[in-house]
Structure formats: C-alpha cells, structure tokens
C-alpha positions as CSV (number, residue, x, y, z in Angstrom):
1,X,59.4,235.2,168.5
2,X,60.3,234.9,172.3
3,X,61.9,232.3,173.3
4,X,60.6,230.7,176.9
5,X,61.9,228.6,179.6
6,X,60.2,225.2,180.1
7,X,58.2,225.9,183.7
8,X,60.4,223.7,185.6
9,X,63.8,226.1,184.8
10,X,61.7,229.0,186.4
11,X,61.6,228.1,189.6
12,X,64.8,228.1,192.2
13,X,67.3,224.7,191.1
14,X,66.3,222.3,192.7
15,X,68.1,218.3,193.2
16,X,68.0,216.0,190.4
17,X,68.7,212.2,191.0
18,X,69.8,210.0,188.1
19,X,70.4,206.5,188.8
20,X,69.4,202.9,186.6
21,X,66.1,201.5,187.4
22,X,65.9,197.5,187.5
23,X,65.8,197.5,183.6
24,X,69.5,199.4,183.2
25,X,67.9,202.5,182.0
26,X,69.1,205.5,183.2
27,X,66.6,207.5,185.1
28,X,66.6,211.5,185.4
29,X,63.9,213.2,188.2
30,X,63.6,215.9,189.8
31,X,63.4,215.6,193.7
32,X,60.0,216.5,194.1
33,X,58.9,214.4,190.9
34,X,57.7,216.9,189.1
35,X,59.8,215.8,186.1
36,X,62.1,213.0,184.9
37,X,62.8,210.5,182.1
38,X,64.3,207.4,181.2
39,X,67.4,207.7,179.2
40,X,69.8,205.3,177.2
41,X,73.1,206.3,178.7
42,X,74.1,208.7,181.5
43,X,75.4,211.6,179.6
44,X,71.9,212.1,178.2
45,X,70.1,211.7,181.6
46,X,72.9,214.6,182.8
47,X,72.0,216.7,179.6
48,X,68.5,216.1,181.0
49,X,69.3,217.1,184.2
50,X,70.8,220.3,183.4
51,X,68.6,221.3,181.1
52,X,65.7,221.3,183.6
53,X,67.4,222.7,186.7
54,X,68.7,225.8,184.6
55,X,72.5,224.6,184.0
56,X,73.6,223.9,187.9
57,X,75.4,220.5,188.0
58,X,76.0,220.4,191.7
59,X,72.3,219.8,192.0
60,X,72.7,216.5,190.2
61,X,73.0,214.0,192.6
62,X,73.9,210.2,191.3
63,X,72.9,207.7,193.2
64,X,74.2,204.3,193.6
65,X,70.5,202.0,194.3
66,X,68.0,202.1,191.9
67,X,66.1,204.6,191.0
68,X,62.1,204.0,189.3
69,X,60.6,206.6,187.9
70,X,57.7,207.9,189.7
71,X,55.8,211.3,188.0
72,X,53.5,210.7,191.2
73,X,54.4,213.6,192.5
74,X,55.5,212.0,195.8
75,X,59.0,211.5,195.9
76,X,59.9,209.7,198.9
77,X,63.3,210.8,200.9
78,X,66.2,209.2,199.4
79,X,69.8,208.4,201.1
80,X,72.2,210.4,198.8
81,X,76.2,210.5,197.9
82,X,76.6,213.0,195.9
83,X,78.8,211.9,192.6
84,X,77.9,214.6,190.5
C-alpha cells in the first residue's frame, strides 16, 4: 500500500491564515482558499495548518481581525503580522 500526500502538500508551501471568525471558532485557510476549516482551539487549526502546507510553520500567519471561511476560491488580500 502506498501511502499519498493529500493534493494540497504537493504543491510549493504556501501561507496559511488562522484567526477566529465572529463565532470564536478558530479558522485555518490556505491563502488562495483552496482549503481551510473551522477548528475548536488553535492548536488544532495549527495542526491543520501544518499538515496541509507539508510541515513549514513560518508559512502560518495568525492574524489578529477576523477571519470567515471562504472555500470560494477567491481569497481577497489580507493585512498580515505574522505571529506564527
């Protein structure tokens, strides 16, 4: 049995935001919106994070507004500090 990446880890890393949405959850997506999730606490939304952008956290970037999930695809530019 041969054990495969999930298609997101193949490409180059690429910036993850994680943040709370309005409701407190915490929010995990990719900077393109190709993937994300909602999360209960931050350390899973980081687990998250890593797992998809192949283990590089200085691509997470945390970010201190909300953050809504959007799988739109469409990702608008967001002001950053990274706190990763």
């Amino acid at each position: 049995m041969k054990l495969v990446e999930p298609p997101s880890c193949s490409a180059a890393s690429t910036i993850v935001f994680i943040g709370r949405n309005q409701r407190g959850q915490w929010v995990a997506q990719q900077q393109n919106g190709l993937y994300g999730g909602l999360f209960v606490n931050r350390a899973q939304a980081v687990k998250y994070a890593l797992f998809e952008n192949g283990q590089h956290p200085e691509m997470i970037v945390e970010l201190s507004r909300e953050l809504e999930l959007d799988m739109s695809g469409e990702t608008a530019s967001l002001p950053i500090s990274r706190v990763a």
